[in-house]
C-alpha positions as CSV (number, residue, x, y, z in Angstrom):
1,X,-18.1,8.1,1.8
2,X,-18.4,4.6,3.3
3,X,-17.8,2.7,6.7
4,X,-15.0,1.0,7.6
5,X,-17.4,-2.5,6.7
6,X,-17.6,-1.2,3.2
7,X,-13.8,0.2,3.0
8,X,-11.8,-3.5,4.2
9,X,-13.8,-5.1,1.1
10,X,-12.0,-3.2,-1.4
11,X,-8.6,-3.6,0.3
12,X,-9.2,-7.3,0.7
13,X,-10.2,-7.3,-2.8
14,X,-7.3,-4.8,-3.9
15,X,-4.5,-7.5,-1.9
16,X,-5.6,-10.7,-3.8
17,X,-4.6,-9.3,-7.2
18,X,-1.4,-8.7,-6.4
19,X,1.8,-10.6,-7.1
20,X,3.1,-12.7,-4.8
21,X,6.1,-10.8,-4.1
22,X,4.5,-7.5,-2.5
23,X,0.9,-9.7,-1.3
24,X,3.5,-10.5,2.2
25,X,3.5,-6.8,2.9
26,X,-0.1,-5.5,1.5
27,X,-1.8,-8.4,3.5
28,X,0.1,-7.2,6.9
29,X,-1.3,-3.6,5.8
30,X,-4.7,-4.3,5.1
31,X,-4.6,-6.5,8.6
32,X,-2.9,-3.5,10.3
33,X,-5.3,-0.8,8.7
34,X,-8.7,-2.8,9.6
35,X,-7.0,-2.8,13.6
36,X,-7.1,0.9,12.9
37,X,-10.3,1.2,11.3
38,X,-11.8,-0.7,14.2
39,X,-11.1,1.1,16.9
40,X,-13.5,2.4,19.4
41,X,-13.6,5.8,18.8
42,X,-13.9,5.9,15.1
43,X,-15.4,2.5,13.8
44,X,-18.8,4.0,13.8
45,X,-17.8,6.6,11.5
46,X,-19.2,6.8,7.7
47,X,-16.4,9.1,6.0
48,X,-14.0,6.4,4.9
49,X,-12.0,6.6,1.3
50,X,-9.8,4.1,0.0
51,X,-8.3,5.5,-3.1
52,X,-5.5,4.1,-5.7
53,X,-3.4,6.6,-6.6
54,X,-1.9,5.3,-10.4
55,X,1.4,7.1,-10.6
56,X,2.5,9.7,-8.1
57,X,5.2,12.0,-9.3
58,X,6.9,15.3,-7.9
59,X,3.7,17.2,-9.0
60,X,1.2,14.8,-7.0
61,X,-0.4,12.2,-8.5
62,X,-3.2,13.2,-10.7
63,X,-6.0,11.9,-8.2
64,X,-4.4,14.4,-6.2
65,X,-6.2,17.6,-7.6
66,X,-9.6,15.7,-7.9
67,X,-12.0,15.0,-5.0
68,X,-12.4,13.3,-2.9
69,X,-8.3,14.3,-1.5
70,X,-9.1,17.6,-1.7
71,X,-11.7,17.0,0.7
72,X,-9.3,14.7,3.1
73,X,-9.2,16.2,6.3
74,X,-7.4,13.0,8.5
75,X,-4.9,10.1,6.5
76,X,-4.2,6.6,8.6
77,X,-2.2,4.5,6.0
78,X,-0.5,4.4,2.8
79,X,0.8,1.4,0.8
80,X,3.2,2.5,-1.2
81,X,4.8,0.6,-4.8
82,X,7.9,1.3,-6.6
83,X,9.6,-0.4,-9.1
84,X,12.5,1.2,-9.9
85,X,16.2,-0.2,-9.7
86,X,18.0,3.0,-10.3
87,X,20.7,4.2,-7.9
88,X,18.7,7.1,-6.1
89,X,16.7,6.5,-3.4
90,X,13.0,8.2,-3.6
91,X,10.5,9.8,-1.2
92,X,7.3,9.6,-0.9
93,X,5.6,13.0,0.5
94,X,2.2,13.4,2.2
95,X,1.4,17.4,2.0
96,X,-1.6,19.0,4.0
97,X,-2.5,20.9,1.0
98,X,-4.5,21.1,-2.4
99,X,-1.9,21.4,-4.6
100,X,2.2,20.4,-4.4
101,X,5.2,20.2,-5.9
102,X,7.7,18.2,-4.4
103,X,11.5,18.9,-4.7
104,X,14.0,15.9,-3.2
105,X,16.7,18.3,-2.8
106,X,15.3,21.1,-1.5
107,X,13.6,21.8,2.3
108,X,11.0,20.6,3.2
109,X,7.4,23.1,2.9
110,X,5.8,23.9,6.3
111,X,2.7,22.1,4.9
112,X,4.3,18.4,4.6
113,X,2.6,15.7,7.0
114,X,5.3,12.7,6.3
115,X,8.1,11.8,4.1
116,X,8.3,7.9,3.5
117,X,11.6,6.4,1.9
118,X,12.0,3.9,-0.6
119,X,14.8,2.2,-1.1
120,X,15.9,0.6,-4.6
121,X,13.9,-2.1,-6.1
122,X,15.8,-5.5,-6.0
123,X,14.8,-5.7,-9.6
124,X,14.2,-2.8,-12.4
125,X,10.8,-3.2,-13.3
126,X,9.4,-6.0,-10.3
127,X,7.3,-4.0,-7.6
128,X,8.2,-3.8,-4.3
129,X,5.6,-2.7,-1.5
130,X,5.9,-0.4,1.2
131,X,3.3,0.5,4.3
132,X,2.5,3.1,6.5
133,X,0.2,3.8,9.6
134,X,-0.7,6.3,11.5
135,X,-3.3,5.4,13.8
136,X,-3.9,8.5,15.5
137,X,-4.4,9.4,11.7
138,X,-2.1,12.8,10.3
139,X,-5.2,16.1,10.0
140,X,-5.1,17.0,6.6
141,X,-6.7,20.9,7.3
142,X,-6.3,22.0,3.5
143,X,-6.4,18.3,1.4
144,X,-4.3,16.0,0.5
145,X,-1.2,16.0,-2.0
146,X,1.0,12.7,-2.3
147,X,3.7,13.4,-4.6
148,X,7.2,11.7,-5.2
149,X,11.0,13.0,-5.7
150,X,14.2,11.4,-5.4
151,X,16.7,12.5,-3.1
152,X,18.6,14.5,-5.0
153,X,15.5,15.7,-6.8
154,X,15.6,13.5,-9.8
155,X,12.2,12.9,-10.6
156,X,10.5,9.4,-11.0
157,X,10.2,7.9,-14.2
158,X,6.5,7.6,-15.0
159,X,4.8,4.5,-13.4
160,X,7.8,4.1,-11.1
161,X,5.2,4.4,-8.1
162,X,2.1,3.6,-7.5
163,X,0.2,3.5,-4.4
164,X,-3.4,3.6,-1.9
165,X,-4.0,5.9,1.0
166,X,-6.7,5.3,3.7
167,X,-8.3,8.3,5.3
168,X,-11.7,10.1,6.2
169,X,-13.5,13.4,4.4
């Protein structure tokens, strides 16, 4: 657990080591998430995680079933990397619970926070970034399961996606 003045470090840190064709959009994230982290009613608070998440597939990543997202009870951002060229689009799913598999052609569970889409990589194999924020933050009551799928519930090639999720224990 950390403040938000110990959290920015690590994303700073995490945005200057990556390429220059996704540090455009992981710079505007890390600028958007330290608004966030800053405001008023919560910059005072000392139950910050910043956590990589190595390769998130339709099972959840394998962070996913370790603390400390089993103990996330409120997520404010995700930065989100795919590279993968192939012709089905992917999603991105943020469960409220401990445990998840994730099905793109199926309905949605009654435990899933937020679906984010990526579209194609330009290039097979070059990263692409993609960000979101909730500043309200999304109240994780169970944990926290980020697991990926493609639309038609073709499943990710390993390392296709990567990604790092802000949020509070």
């Amino acid at each position: 657990m950390a403040s938000p003045h110990q959290i920015i470090p690590m994303m700073e840190g995490m945005v200057s080591t990556m390429s220059t064709i996704g540090s455009q959009v992981a710079g505007d994230w890390v600028r958007m998430m330290k608004q966030v982290m800053h405001r008023v009613s919560i910059r005072d608070e000392t139950d910050w995680e910043f956590m990589a998440l190595s390769d998130i597939d339709e099972d959840g990543a394998a962070e996913t079933n370790a603390a400390p997202l089993i103990s996330c009870t409120m997520l404010y951002g995700a930065l989100i990397g795919t590279n993968s060229a192939d012709a089905e689009l992917d999603w991105v799913q943020f469960a409220d619970a401990d445990t998840d598999t994730f099905a793109g052609g199926s309905a949605l569970d009654n435990d899933v926070l937020a679906i984010l889409e990526l579209p194609a990589a330009a290039t097979d194999g070059t990263e692409e970034l993609h960000a979101a924020i909730w500043p309200g933050g999304l109240i994780c009551a169970t944990g926290l399961t980020v697991s990926a799928d493609g639309q038609d519930g073709t499943n990710p090639a390993a390392d296709d996606i990567r990604g790092w999720v802000v949020f509070r224990t």
